[in-house]
C-alpha positions as CSV (number, residue, x, y, z in Angstrom):
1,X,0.0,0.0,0.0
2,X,1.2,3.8,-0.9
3,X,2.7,5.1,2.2
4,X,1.8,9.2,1.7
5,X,4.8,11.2,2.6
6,X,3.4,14.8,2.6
7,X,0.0,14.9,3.3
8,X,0.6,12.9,6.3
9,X,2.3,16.4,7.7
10,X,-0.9,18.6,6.1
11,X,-4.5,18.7,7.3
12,X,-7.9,18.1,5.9
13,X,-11.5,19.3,6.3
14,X,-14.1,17.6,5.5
15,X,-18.2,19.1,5.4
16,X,-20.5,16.4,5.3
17,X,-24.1,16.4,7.1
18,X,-24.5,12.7,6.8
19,X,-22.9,11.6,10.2
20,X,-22.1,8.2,9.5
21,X,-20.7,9.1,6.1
22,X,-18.6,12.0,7.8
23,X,-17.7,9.8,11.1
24,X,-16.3,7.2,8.2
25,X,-14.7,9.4,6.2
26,X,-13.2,11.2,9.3
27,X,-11.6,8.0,10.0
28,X,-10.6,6.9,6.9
29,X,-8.6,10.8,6.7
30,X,-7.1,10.0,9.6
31,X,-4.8,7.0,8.2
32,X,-3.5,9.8,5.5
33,X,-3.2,13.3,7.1
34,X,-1.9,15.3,10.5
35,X,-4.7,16.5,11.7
36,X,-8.7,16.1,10.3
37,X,-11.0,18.7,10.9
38,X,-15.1,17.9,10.2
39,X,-18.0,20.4,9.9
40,X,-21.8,19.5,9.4
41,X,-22.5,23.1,8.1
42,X,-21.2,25.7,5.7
43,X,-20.6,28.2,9.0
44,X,-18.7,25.6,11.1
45,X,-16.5,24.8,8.0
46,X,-15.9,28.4,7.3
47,X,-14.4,29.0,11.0
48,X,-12.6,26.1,10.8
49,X,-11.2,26.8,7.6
50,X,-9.9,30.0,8.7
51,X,-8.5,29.1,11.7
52,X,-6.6,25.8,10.5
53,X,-6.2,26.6,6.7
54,X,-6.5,23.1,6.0
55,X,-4.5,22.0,2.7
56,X,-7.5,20.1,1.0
57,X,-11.3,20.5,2.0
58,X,-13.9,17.7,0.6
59,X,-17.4,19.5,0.8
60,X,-20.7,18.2,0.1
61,X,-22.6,20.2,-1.9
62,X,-26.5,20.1,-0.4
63,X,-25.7,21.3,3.7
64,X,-28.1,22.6,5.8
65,X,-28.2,27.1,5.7
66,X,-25.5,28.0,2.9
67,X,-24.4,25.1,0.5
68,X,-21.1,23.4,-0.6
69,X,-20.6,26.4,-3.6
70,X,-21.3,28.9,-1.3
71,X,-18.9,27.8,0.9
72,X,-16.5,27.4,-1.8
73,X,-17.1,30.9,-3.6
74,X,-16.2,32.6,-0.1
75,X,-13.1,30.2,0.2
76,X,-12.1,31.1,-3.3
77,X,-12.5,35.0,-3.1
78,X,-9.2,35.4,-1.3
79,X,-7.2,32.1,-1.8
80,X,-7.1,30.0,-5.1
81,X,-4.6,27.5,-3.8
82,X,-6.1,25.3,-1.3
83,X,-7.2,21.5,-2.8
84,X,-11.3,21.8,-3.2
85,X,-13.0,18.5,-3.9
86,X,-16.4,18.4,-4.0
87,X,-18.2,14.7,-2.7
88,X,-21.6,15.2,-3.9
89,X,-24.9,13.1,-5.2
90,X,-26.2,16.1,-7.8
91,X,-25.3,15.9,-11.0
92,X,-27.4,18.6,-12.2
93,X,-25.8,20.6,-14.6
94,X,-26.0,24.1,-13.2
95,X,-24.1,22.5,-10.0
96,X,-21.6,20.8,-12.4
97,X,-21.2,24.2,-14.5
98,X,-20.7,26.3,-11.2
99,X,-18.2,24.0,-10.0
100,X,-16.1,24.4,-13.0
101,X,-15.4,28.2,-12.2
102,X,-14.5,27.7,-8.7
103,X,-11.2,25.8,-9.9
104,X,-12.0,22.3,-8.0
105,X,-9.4,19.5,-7.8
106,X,-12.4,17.3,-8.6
107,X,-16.2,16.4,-8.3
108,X,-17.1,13.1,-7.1
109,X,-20.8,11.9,-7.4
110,X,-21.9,9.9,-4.4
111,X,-22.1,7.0,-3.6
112,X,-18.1,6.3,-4.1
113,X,-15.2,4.0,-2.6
114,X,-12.8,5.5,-0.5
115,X,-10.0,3.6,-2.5
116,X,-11.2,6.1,-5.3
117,X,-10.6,9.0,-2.8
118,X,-7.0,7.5,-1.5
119,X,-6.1,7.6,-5.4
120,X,-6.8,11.0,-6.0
121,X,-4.4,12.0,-3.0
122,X,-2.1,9.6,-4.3
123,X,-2.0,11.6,-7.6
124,X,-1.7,14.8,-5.8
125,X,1.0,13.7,-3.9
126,X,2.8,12.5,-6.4
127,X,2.0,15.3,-8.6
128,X,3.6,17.6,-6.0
129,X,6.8,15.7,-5.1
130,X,7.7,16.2,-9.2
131,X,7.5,19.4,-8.5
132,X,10.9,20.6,-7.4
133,X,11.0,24.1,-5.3
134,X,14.6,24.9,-3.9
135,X,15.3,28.2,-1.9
136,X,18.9,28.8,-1.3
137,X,18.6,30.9,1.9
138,X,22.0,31.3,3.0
139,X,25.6,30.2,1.9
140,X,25.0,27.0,4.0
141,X,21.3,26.7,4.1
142,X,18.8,25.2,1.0
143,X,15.7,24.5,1.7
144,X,13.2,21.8,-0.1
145,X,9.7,23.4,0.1
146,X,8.0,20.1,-1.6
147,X,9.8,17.6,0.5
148,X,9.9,19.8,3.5
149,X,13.5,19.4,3.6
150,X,16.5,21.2,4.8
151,X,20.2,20.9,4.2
152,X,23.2,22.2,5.7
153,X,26.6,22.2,3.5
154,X,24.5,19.7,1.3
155,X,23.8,17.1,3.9
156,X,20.3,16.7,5.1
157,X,19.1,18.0,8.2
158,X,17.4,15.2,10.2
159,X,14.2,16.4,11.6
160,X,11.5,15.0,13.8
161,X,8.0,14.3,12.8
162,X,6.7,17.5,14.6
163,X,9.9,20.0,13.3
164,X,8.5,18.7,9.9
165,X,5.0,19.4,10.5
166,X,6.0,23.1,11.4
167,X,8.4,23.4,9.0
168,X,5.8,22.3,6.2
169,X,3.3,24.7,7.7
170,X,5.5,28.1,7.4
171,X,6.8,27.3,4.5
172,X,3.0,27.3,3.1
173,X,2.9,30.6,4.4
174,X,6.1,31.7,3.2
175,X,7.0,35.6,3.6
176,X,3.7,36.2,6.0
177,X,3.9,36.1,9.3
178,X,2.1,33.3,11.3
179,X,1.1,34.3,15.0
180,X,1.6,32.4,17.7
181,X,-2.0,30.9,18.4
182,X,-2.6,30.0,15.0
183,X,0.5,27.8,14.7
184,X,-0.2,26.3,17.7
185,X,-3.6,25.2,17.2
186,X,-1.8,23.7,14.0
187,X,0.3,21.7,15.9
188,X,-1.2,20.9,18.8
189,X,-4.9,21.2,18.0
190,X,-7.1,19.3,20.6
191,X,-3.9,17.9,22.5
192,X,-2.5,18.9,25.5
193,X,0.8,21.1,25.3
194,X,2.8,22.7,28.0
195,X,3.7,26.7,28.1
196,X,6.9,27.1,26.0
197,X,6.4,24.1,23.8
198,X,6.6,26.2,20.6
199,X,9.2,28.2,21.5
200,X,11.0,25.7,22.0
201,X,10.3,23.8,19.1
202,X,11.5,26.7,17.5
203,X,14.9,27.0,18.9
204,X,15.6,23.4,18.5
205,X,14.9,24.0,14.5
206,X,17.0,27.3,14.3
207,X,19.9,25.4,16.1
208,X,19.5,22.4,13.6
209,X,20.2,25.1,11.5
210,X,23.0,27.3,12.9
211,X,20.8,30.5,12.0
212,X,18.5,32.7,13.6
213,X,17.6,34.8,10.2
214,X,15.6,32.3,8.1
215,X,12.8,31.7,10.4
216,X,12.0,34.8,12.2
217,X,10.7,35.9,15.5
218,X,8.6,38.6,15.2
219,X,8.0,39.5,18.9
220,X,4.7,39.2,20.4
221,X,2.8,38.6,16.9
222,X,4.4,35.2,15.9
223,X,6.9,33.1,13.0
224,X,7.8,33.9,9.4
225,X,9.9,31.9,7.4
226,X,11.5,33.9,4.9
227,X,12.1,32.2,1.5
């Protein structure tokens, strides 16, 4: 079985108001990414997708108040990178038509296999692995913003599952400034974490690297990786 490399260090949200359907896709998600967010309704995904900027949502389209392209058209207004895929039974045309404009991964008519689903992140995944992005950031530093991956003098930093996961968020946000709560939540979201934990995270991944100017404190707001 495909072992994901990358996704596992992303997050997902899903908005489904069929509860076993969601509870079974919810756990299904879990197998694949970091963390797994789940809303019932186009409000609760909205806050949840600003909070957590999740790196793939999988909407339904008929939800109780405002509906899956709603949702979407909101989402799409200010950010035309994050992985849309809408898990749907209409196949009315109008739906299908207004999907097209709102630039979605894909569209998949209920009712579907999950090893459909896994394949479609495989393909993503892969997709973005060919994709090579190198920063040089210093004489000594290069970063790998694909394979979340830093090098010192051409070695490979070795990093732990959690320096990756923070690592992979910033550089998302590359060149914006991340505060304090919001990475936090990232990490940590649901699960207990003592006082300190990211600033010490921090310090551990600038002395990995033997510089303080690539990820950036920006005191009392929060992080910015600078790429």
């Amino acid at each position: 079985m495909y072992e994901f490399k990358l996704l596992n260090q992303m997050t997902v949200l899903i908005v489904e108001d069929n509860l076993p359907l969601l509870e079974i896709f919810e756990q299904n998600m879990q197998r694949i990414f970091h963390k797994v967010f789940t809303a019932t309704n186009a409000e609760d995904a909205e806050m949840l997708y600003e909070k957590y900027k999740p790196a793939i949502i999988f909407t339904d389209i008929n939800l109780p108040g405002s509906n899956g392209i709603e949702l979407i058209e909101k989402i799409r207004k200010n950010d035309s990178l994050t992985k849309v895929i809408v898990v749907s039974s209409h196949t009315d045309t109008d739906y299908l038509l207004s999907a097209v404009t709102l630039k979605l991964e894909d569209y998949i008519v209920k009712p579907f296999d999950f090893k459909r689903i896994r394949d479609l992140l495989q393909n993503y995944e892969e997709s973005l692995m060919s994709k090579e992005v190198i920063y040089k950031c210093d004489p000594d530093i290069t970063i790998d913003a694909v394979n979340n991956k830093v090098f010192k003098a051409g070695k490979e930093i070795k990093l732990t599952k959690t320096e990756k996961i923070i690592f992979a968020f910033l550089i998302k946000n590359k060149n914006h400034i991340l505060d304090y709560e919001t990475i936090e939540d990232y990490i940590w979201a649901g699960d207990p974490m003592s006082k300190g934990s990211l600033k010490t995270l921090i310090y551990k991944l600038r002395k990995k690297m033997g510089t303080d100017d690539i990820i950036v404190n920006h005191k009392g707001i929060g992080y910015e990786i600078k790429l």
